[in-house]
C-alpha positions as CSV (number, residue, x, y, z in Angstrom):
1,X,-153.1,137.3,11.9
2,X,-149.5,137.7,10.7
3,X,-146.6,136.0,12.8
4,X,-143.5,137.2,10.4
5,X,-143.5,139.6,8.2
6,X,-143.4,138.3,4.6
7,X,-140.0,139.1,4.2
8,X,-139.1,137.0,7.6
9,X,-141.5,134.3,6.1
10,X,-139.2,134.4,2.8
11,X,-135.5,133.7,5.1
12,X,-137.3,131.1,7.0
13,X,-138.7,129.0,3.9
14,X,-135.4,129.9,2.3
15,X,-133.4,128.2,5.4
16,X,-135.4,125.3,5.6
17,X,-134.6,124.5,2.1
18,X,-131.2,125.3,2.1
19,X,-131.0,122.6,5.1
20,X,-133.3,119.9,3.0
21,X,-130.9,120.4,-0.6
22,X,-127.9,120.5,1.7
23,X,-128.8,117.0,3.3
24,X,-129.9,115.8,-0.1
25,X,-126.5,116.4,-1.7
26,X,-124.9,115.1,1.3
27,X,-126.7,112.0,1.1
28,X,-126.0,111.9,-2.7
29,X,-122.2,111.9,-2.3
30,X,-122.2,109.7,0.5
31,X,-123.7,107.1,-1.5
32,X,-122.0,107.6,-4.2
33,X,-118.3,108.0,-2.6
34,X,-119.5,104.3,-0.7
35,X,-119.8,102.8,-4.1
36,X,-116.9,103.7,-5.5
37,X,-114.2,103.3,-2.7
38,X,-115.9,100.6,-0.6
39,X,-117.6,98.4,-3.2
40,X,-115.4,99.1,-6.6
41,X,-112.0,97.1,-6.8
42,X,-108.8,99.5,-6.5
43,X,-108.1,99.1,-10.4
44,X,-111.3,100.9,-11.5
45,X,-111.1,103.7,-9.1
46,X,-111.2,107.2,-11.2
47,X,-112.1,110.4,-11.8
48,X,-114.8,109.2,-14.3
49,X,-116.1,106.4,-12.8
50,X,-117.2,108.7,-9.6
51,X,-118.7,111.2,-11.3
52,X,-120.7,108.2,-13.1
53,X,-121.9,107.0,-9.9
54,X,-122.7,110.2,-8.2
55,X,-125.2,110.8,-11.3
56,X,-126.4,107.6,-11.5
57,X,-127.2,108.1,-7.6
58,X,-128.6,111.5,-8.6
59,X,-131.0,110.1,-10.9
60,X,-131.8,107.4,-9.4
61,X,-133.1,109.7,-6.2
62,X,-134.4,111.5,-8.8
63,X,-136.8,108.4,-10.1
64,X,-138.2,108.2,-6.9
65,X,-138.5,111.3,-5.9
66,X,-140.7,111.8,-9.7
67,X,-142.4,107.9,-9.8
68,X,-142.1,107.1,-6.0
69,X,-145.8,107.2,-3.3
70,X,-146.4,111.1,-2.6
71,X,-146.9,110.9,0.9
72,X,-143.9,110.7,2.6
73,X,-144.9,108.3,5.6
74,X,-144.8,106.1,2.5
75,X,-141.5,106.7,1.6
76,X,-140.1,106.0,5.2
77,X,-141.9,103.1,5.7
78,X,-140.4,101.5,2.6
79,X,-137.2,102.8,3.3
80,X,-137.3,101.0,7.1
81,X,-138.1,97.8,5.8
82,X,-135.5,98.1,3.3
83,X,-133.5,98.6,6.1
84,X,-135.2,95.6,8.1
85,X,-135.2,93.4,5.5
86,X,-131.7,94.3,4.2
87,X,-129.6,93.7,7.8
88,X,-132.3,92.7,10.3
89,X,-131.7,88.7,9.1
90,X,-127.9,89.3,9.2
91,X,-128.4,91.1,12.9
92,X,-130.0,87.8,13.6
93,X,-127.7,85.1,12.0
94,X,-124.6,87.4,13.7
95,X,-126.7,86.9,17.2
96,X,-127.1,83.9,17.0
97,X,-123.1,83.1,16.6
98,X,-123.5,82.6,13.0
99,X,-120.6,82.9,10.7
100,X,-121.9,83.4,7.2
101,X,-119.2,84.0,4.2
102,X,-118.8,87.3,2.2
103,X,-121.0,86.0,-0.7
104,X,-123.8,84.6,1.4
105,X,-123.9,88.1,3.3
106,X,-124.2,90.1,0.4
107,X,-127.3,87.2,-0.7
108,X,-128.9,88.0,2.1
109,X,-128.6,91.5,1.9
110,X,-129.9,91.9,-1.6
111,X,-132.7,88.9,-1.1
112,X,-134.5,90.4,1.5
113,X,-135.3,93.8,0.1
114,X,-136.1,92.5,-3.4
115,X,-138.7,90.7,-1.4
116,X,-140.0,93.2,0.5
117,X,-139.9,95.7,-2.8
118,X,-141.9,92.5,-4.9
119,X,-144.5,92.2,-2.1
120,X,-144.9,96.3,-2.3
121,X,-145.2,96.2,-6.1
122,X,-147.9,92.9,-6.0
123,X,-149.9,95.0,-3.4
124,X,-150.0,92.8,-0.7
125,X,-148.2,95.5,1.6
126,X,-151.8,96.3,2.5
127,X,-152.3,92.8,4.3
128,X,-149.1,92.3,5.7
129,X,-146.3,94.6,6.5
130,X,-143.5,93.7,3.5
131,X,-140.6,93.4,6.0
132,X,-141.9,90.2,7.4
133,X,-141.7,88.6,4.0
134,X,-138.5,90.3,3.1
135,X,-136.8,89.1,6.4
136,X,-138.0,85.6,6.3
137,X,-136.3,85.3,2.9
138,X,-133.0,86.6,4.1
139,X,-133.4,83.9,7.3
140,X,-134.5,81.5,4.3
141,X,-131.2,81.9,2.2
142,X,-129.4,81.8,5.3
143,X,-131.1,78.4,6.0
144,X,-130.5,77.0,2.6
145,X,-126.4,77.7,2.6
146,X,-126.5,76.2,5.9
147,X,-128.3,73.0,3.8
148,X,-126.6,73.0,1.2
149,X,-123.5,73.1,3.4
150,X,-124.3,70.3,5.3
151,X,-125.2,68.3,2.5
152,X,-121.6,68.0,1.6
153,X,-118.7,69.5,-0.3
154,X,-119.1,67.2,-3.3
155,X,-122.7,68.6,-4.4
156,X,-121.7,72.2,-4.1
157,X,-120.1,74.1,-7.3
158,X,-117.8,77.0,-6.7
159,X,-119.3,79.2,-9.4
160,X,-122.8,79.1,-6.6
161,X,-123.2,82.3,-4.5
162,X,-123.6,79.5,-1.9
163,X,-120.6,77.3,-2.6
164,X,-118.7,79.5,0.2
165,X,-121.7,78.7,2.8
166,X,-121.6,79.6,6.5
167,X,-118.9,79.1,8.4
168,X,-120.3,77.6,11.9
């Protein structure tokens, strides 16, 4: 039993790709316009340097897209803990009235995903969900600047990641 004829068929398939590739491209720019006028100091802002990054985004989505799991349940669960593990222990500290610096926000933010992407790549994703381990090491980073903190000016360095620690 035919709903559409094949040429109908043809339109819708062709729409719902448009929409996918149109979302894709948005997502590519987005990402790559965020790198290079949020994170990139004012001096190195060019031309160049954004085309750079929007390829180096482009392949990169590429990578996963060609290495990453098939399924695509797989794919969004990894990219919700990344998510999870990325801000949920800064959601928490920020809760909980906590004050961390610049540095130990951005530490937190990358600890916790590498985490939860090492647990994924050991296999033990299949015991425990990886954004438990992955938040538990931003908490843990957080923890240890508070430490180190309290432990006293004189022992901290200001070349450390930590040496500008939480300001409660």
């Amino acid at each position: 039993m035919m709903l559409f004829h094949p040429v109908m068929v043809g339109v819708v398939l062709a729409g719902i790709f448009a929409a996918t590739m149109s979302t894709a491209d948005s997502l590519v720019l987005s990402c790559s316009a965020a790198l290079t006028h949020d994170l990139a100091p004012p001096s190195w802002r060019s031309l160049r340097l954004g085309k750079l990054v929007t390829l180096a985004v482009a392949a990169f989505a590429f990578g996963i897209a060609v290495i990453g799991p098939s399924s695509v349940f797989t794919l969004v669960i990894l990219a919700w803990s990344t998510l999870g593990c990325a801000f949920g222990p800064l959601m928490i500290v920020l809760a909980l009235r906590g004050r961390p610096s610049e540095r130990l926000t951005l530490l937190m933010i990358v600890v916790g995903p590498a985490v939860a992407f090492l647990w994924r790549a050991l296999g033990w994703h299949e015991q425990y969900y990886e954004g438990m381990p992955g938040m538990a090491a931003g908490l843990a980073v957080y923890w240890l600047a508070r430490c180190h903190r309290a432990a006293g000016p004189a022992q901290s360095t200001s070349s450390s990641p930590l040496a500008s620690a939480p300001r409660d």
